[in-house]
C-alpha positions as CSV (number, residue, x, y, z in Angstrom):
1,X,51.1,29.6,15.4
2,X,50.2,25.7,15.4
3,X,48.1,27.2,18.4
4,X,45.8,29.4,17.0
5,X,45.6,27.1,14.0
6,X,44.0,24.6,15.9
7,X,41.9,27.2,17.9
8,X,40.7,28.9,14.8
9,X,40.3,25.1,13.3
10,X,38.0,24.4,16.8
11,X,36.3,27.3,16.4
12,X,35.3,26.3,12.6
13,X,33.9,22.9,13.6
14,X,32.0,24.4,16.5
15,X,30.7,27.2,14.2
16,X,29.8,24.6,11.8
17,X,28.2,22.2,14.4
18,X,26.3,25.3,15.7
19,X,25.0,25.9,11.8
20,X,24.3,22.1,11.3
21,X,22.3,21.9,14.2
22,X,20.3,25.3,13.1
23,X,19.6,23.8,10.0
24,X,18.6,20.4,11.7
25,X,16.1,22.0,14.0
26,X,14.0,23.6,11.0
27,X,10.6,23.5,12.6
28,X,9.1,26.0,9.6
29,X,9.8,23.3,7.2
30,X,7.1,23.2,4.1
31,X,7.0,20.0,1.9
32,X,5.5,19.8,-1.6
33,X,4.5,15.8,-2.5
34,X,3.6,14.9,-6.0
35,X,0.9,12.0,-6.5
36,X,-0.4,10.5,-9.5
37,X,-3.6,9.2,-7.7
38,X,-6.5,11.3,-6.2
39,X,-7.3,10.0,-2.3
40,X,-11.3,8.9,-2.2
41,X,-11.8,9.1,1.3
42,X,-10.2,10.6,4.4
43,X,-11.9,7.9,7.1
44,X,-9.9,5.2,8.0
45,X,-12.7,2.7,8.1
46,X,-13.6,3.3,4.4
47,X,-10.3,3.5,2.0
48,X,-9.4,0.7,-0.4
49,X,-6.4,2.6,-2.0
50,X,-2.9,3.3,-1.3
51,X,-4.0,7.1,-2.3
52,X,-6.3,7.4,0.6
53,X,-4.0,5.5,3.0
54,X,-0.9,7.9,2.2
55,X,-2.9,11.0,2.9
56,X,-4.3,9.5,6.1
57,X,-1.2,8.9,7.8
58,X,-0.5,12.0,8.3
59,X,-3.8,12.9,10.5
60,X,-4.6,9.2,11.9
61,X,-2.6,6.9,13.8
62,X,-2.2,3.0,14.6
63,X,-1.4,1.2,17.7
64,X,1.4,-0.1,16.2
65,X,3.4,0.6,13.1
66,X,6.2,-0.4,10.7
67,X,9.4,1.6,10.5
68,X,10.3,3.3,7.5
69,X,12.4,-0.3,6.2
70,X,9.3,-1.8,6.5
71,X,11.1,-4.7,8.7
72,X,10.1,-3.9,12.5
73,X,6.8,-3.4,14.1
74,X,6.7,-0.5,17.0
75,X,5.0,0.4,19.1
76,X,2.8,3.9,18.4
77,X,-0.3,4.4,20.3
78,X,0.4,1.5,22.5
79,X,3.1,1.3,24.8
80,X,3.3,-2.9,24.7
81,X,1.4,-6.0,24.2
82,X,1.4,-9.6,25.6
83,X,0.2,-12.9,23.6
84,X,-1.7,-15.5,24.1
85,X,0.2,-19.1,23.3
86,X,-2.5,-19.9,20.9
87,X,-2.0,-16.6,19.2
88,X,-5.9,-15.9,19.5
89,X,-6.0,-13.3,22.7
90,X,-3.8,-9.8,22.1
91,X,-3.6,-7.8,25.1
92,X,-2.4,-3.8,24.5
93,X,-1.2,-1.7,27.1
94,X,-1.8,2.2,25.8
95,X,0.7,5.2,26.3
96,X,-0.8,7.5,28.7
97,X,-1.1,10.9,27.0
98,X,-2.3,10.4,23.8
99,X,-4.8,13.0,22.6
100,X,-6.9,12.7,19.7
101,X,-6.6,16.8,17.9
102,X,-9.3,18.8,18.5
103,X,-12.2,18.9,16.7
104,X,-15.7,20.7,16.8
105,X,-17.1,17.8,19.2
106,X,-14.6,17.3,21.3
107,X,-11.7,19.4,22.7
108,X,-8.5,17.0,22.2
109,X,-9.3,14.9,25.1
110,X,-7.3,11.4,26.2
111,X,-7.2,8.0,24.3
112,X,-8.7,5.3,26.2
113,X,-8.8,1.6,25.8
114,X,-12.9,2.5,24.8
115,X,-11.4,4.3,22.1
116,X,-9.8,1.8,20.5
117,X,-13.0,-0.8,21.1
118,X,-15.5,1.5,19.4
119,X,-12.6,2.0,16.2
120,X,-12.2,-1.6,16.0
121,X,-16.3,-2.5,16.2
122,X,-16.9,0.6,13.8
123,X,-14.2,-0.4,11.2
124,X,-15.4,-4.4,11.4
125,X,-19.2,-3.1,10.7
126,X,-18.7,-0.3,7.9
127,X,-15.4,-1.3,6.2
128,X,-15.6,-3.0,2.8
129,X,-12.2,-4.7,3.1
130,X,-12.9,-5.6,6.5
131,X,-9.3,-5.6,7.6
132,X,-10.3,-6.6,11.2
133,X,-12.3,-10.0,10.2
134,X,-10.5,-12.0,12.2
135,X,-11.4,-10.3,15.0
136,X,-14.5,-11.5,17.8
137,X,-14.5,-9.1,20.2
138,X,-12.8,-6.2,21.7
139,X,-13.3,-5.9,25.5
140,X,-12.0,-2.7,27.8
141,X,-9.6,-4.2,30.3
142,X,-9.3,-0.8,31.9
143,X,-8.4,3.0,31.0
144,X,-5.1,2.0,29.5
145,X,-5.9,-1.7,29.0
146,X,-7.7,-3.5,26.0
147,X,-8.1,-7.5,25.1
148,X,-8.5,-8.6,21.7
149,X,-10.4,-11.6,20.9
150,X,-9.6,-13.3,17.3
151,X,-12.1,-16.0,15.8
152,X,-9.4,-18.0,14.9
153,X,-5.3,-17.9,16.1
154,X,-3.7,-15.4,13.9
155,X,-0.1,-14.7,13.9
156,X,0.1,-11.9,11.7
157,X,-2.6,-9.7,13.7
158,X,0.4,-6.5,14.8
159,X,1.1,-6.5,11.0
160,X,-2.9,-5.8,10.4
161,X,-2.7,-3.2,13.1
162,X,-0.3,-1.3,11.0
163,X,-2.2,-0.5,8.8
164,X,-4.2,2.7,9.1
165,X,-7.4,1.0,8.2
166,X,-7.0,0.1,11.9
167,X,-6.5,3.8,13.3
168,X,-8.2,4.9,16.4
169,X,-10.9,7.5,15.9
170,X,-12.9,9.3,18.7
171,X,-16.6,8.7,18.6
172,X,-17.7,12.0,18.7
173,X,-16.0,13.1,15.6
174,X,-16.5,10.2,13.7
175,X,-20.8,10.4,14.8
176,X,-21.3,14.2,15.3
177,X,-20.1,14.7,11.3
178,X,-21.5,11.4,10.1
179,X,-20.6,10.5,6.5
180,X,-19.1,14.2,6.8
181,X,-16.1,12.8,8.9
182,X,-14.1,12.2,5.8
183,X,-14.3,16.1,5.3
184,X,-13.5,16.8,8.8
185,X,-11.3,14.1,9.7
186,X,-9.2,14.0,13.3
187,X,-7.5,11.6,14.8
188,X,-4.4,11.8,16.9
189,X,-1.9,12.3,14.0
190,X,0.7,15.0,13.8
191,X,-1.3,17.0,11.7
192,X,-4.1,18.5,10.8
193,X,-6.3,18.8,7.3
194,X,-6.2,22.1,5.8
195,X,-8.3,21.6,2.8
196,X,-9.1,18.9,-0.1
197,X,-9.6,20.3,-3.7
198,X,-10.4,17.2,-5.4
199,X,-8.3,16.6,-8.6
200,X,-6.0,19.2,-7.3
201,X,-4.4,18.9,-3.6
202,X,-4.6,18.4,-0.2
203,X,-2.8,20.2,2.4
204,X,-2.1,19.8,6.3
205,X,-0.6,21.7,8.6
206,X,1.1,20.9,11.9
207,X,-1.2,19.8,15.0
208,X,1.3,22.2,18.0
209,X,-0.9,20.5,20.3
210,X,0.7,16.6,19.1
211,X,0.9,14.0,22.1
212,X,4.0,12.8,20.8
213,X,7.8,14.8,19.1
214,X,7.4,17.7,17.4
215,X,7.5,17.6,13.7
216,X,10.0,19.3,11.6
217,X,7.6,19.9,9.2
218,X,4.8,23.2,9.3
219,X,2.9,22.6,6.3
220,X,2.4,19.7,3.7
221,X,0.6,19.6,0.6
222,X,0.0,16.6,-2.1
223,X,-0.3,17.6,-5.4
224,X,-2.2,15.3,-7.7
225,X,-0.9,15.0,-11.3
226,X,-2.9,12.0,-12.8
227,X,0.4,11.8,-15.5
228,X,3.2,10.6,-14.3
229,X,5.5,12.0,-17.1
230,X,4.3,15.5,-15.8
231,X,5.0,14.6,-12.3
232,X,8.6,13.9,-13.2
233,X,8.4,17.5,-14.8
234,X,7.3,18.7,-11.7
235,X,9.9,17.5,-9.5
236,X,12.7,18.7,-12.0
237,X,11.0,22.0,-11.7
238,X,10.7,22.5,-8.7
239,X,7.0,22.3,-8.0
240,X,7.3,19.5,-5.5
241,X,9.8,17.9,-3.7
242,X,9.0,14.5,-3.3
243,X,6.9,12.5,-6.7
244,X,5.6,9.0,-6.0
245,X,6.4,5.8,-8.6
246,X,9.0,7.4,-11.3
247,X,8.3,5.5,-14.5
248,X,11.6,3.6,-15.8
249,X,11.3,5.7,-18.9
250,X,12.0,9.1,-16.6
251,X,14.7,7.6,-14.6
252,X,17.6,8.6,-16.5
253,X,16.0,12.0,-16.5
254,X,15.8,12.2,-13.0
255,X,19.5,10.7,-12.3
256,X,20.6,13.4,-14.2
257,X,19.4,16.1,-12.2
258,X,21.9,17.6,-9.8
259,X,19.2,18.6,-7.6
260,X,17.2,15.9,-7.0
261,X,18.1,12.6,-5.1
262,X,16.9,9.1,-7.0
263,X,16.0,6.7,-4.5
264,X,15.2,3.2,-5.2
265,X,14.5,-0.3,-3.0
266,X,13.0,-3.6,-4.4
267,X,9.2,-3.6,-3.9
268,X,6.6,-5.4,-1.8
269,X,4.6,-5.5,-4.8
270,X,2.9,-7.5,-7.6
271,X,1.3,-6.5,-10.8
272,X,-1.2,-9.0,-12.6
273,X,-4.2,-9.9,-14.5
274,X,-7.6,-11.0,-12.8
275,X,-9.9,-12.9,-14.7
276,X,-13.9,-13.3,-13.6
277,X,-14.5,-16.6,-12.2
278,X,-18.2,-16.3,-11.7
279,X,-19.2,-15.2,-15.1
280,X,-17.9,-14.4,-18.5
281,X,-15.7,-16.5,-21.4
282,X,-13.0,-17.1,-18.4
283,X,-14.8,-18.6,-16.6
284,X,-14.3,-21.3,-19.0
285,X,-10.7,-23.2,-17.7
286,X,-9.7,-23.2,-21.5
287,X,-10.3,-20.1,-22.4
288,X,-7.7,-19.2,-19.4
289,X,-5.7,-21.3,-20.2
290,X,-5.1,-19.7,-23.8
291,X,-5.2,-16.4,-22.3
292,X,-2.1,-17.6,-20.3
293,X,-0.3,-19.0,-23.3
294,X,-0.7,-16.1,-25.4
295,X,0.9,-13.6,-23.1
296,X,4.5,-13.4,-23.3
297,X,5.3,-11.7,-19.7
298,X,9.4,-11.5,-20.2
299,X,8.6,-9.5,-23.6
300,X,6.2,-6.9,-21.3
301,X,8.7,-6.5,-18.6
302,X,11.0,-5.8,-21.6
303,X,8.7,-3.4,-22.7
304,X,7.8,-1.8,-19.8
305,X,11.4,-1.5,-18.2
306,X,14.0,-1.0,-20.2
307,X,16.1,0.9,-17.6
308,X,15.8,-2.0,-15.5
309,X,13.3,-0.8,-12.4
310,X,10.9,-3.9,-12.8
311,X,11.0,-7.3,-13.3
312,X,8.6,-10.7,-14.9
313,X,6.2,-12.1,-12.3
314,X,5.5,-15.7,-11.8
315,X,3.5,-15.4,-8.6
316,X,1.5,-13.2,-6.2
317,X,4.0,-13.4,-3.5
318,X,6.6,-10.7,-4.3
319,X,10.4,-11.3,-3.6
320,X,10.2,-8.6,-1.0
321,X,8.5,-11.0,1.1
322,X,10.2,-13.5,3.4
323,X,8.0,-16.4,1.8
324,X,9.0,-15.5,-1.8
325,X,9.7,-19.2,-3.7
326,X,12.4,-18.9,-5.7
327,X,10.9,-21.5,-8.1
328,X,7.6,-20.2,-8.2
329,X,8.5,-20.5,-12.5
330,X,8.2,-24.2,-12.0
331,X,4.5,-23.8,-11.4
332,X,3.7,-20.9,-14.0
333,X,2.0,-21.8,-17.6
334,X,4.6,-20.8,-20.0
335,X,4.1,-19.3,-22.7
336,X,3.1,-21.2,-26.1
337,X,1.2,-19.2,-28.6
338,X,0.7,-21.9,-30.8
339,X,-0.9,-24.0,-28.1
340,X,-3.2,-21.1,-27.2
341,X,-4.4,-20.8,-31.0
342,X,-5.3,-24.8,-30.9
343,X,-7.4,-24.1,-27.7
344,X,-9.1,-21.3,-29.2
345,X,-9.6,-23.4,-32.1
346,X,-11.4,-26.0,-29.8
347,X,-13.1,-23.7,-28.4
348,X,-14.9,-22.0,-31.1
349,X,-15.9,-18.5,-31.1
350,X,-15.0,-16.4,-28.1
351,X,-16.9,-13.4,-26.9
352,X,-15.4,-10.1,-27.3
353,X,-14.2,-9.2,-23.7
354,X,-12.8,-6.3,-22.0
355,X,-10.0,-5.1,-19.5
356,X,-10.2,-3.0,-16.9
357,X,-7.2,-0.7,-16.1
358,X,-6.6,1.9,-13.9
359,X,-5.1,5.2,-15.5
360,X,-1.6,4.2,-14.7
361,X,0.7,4.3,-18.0
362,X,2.4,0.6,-16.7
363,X,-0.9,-1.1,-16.3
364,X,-2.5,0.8,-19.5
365,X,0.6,0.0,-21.5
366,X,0.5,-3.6,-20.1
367,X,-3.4,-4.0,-21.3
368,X,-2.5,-2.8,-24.5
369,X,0.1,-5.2,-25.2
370,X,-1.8,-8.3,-23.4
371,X,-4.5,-7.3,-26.4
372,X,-2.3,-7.3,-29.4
373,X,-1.2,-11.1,-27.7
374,X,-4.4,-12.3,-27.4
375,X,-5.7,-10.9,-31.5
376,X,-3.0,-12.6,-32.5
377,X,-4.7,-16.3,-31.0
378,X,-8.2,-15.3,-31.8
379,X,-9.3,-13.4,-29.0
380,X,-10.4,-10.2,-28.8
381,X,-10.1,-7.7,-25.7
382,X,-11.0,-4.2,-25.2
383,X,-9.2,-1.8,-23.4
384,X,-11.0,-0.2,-20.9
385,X,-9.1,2.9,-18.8
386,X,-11.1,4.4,-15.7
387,X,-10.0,7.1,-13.4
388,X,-9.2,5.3,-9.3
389,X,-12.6,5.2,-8.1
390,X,-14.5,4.5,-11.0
391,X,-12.0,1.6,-11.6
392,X,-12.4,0.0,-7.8
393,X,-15.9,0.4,-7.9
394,X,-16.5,-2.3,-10.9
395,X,-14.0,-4.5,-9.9
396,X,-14.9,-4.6,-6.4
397,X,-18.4,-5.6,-8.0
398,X,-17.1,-8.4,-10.0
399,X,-18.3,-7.0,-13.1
400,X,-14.8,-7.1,-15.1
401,X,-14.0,-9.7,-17.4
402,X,-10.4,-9.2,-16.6
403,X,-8.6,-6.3,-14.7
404,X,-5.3,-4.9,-13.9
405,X,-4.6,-5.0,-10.5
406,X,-1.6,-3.9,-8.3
407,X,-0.9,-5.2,-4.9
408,X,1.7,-3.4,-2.7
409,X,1.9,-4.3,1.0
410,X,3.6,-5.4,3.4
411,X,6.6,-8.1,3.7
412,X,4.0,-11.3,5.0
413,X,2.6,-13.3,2.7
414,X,-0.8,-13.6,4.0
415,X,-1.4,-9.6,2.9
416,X,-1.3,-11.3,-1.0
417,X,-2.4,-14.7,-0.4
418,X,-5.4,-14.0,2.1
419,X,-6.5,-10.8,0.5
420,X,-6.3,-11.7,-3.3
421,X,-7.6,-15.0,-3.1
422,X,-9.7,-15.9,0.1
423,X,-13.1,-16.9,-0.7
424,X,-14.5,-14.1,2.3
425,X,-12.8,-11.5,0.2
426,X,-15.2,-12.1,-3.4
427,X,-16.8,-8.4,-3.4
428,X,-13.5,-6.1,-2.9
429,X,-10.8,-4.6,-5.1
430,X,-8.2,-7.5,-4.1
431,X,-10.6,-10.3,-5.3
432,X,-12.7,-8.8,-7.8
433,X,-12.3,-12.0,-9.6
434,X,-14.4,-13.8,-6.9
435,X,-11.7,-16.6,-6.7
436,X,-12.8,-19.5,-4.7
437,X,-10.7,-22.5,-4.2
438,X,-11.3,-24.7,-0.6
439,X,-7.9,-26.4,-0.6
440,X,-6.3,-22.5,-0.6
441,X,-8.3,-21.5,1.5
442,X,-7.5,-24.3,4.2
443,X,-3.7,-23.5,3.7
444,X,-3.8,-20.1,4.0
445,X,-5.8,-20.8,7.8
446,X,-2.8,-22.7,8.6
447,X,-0.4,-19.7,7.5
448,X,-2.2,-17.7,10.3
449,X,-2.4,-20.0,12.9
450,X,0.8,-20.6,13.2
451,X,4.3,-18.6,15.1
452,X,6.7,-20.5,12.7
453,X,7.8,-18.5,10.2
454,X,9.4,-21.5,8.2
455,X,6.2,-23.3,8.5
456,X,4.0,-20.2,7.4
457,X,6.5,-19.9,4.3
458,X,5.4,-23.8,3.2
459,X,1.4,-23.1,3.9
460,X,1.5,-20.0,1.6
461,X,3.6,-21.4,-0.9
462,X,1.4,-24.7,-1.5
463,X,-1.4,-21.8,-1.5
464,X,0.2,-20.1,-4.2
465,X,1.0,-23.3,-6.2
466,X,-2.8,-24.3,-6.3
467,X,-3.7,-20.4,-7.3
468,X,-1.4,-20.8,-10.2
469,X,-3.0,-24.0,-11.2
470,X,-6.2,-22.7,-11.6
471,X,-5.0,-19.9,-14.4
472,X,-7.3,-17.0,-12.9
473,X,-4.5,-15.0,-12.4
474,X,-1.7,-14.2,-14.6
475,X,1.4,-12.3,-13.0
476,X,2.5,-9.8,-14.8
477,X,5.7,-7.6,-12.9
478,X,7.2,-6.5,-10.0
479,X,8.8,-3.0,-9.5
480,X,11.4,-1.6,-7.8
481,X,10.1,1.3,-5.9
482,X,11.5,4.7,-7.7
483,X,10.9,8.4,-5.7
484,X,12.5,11.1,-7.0
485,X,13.4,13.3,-3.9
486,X,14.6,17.0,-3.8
487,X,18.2,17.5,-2.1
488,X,16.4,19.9,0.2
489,X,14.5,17.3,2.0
490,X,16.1,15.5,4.9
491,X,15.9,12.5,6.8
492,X,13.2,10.8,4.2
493,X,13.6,6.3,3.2
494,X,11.9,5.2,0.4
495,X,9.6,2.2,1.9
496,X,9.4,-1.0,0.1
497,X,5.7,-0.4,0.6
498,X,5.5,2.4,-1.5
499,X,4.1,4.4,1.5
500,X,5.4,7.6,2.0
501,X,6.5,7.8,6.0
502,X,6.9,11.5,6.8
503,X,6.8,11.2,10.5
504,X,6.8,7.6,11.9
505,X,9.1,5.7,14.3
506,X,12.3,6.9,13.7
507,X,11.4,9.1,11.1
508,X,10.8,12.9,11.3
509,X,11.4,14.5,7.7
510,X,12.7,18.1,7.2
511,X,13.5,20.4,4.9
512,X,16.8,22.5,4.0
513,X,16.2,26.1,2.9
């Protein structure tokens, strides 16, 4: 008897095994993302917005990446890479094998080291971030073999290659369709894009001809709902599977949900206010400064987060970075409303000015508050709300007075310092205040020219103490990232970095029907 119960017990954990592994392999998986934010361009080369760059990763790839913890670089496209001692010549040895997809100029042919020289010289001459600046040259070694040339030593260069600004294209595609490409884009991704209905979805499907592991999933489709409130509704209906950036308000309802899977991990992120240096009433140090007196930023946080899934900023470097300064308080204006009405006061009459906010409740919600602060010294601010690319376009142009901006990226400081405040960068989203400050610039070239992460940690932290000292920039949160995630799916980390890793190393995401 004690036998057969431990045959017929076997027998259950192989039948079981057998089912798991059935369920495991699920290569007809379909996946249903919600986004609040419409992509604006499907080339590489051209995006400024998370949007664009979480779409894109499913069709274009990197020669290296991050994992899904946002803590190792891998290789993807490239199979290793050597360093000069000076950190100023990268060497990259490709994987033999990669094809780009096919496409109507070319039929899915190899990935050379010319490849990757013609994407980095296209990206450097057409890209208005101009991720690659640090770049001189990019010289073909051999078929498998490429040399990179930086104008300075630059530590954080595989962290830049991550990103998929950085993503190898083939010439033909990228020329034969000309500013067409982002309608036709192909790269050597795992899939394929089905079609773009703008202000409605985008859908992919599964490239069978991939260089690399098969992917669980057949079809994917984003679905943008510019409310985020709705997009909660959607998940607890059913109508996607995955939603991007829960507000804290929905939380509770989304915890509550038996269906539906919560997840949550603190945020490479910052949330703040840019203020025109160049021209306007700010640019006018005491007319910051009373700005920065009159905002009460533990009272927003309050506001905005009662559930607890964000937190008061004091600094552009986020505490998900390793150079986060503990003390960054120490260095922050604090809050004195009465000293901001005696400014004002000194000042005299102020122009009316306006804000600039994206069509994100947070950073709406955030504006609205910041003007009720500042009436309440003597200034007065209009709230301006723009849909994504309406709202990049005329801060990239330097033409707001002030402006909401968020910054999500990845763990190294120089992705906040470098691209928020450099001089070079006076003309894009990140700087749209056209900050320029010498000293910070001079320290952040030391945080890239050196190996030492310690001594990086001190460059970009005297950086951001000088930054903080001028008052062009008021911090205003950081949040946890919040995804609310269907049951069904499988095998899917929430990244500090908001993006959303589908397939990547270590990651291959499925569904359970």
């Amino acid at each position: 008897m004690k036998r057969l119960t431990i045959i017929s017990l076997l027998c259950v954990l192989l039948i079981g095994s057998l089912v798991a592994m059935a369920v495991a392999e699920n290569y007809e998986s379909t996946l249903r993302v919600g986004s609040d934010q419409n992509p604006t361009t499907m080339d590489p080369a051209l995006y400024q917005d998370l949007a664009s760059a979480q779409v894109m990763r499913n069709v274009f790839e990197t020669l290296v990446a991050y994992d899904a913890e946002v803590k190792e670089i891998k290789p993807l496209l490239a199979e290793s890479w050597e360093v000069s001692e000076d950190l100023s010549v990268w060497t990259f040895t490709l994987k033999k094998g990669v094809h780009f997809q096919k496409g109507k100029f070319q039929d899915g042919r190899e990935v050379t080291a010319e490849d990757v020289k013609y994407s980095f010289d296209r990206e450097i001459e057409i890209s208005g971030m101009v991720r690659l600046y640090m770049v001189e040259k990019t010289e073909v070694v051999d078929t498998y073999t490429v040399r990179v040339t930086l104008k300075n030593p630059y530590a954080p260069f595989p962290t830049v290659l991550t990103d998929i600004g950085a993503a190898i294209v083939p010439k033909e595609e990228t020329e034969g369709w000309g500013e067409e490409f982002t309608l036709h884009p192909v790269g050597t991704g795992p899939f394929k894009m089905g079609e773009w209905v703008k202000d409605d979805h985008m859908s992919f499907v599964r490239d069978d001809d991939y260089w690399g592991e098969k992917p669980y999933l057949k079809e994917l489709t984003y679905k943008f709902i510019p409310d985020k409130s709705v997009l909660t509704v959607a998940l607890l209906s059913g109508e996607v599977d995955i939603t991007v950036d829960i507000l804290d308000q929905d939380v509770p309802k989304v915890q509550a949900d038996p269906n539906v899977d919560p997840q949550m991990v603190p945020g490479c992120n910052i949330y703040a206010v840019y203020m025109n240096s160049i021209k306007g009433p700010t640019i006018d140090p005491k007319v910051r400064e009373a700005i920065f007196r009159a905002i009460d930023v533990e009272q927003i946080a309050k506001v905005l987060f009662p559930n607890g899934t964000g937190v008061a900023a004091y600094g552009p470097i986020p505490p998900g970075s390793w150079a986060y300064n503990p003390d960054v308080k120490e260095f922050y204006t604090p809050y004195n409303p009465e000293k901001a009405q005696a400014l004002v006061a000194e000042i005299g009459e102020i122009p009316k000015m306006t804000i600039y906010t994206p069509e994100d409740p947070n950073r709406r919600k955030s504006a609205v508050i910041i003007q009720s602060m500042l009436k309440k010294v003597g200034i007065e601010l209009e709230v301006q709300s723009l849909e994504w690319g309406s709202f990049t376009e005329v801060t990239s142009k330097g033409d707001a007075d002030l402006y909401t901006i968020g910054w999500t990226w990845y763990p190294d400081p120089e992705f906040y310092v470098f691209y928020m405040f450099h001089s070079s960068r006076k003309g894009t989203y990140g700087n749209g205040g056209a900050y320029n400050n010498p000293e910070v610039d001079a320290f952040i070239a030391k945080g890239e020219s050196s190996a030492d992460q310690q001594e990086r940690t001190g460059y970009y932290r005297e950086a951001e103490k000088l930054i903080m000292a001028d008052q062009v920039y008021y911090p205003l949160y950081h949040k946890m990232v919040v995804m609310g995630v269907n049951k069904k799916v499988q095998g899917f980390k929430v990244s500090p970095d908001m993006t959303i890793r589908l397939y990547a190393p270590g990651t291959n995401v499925w569904v359970k029907e």
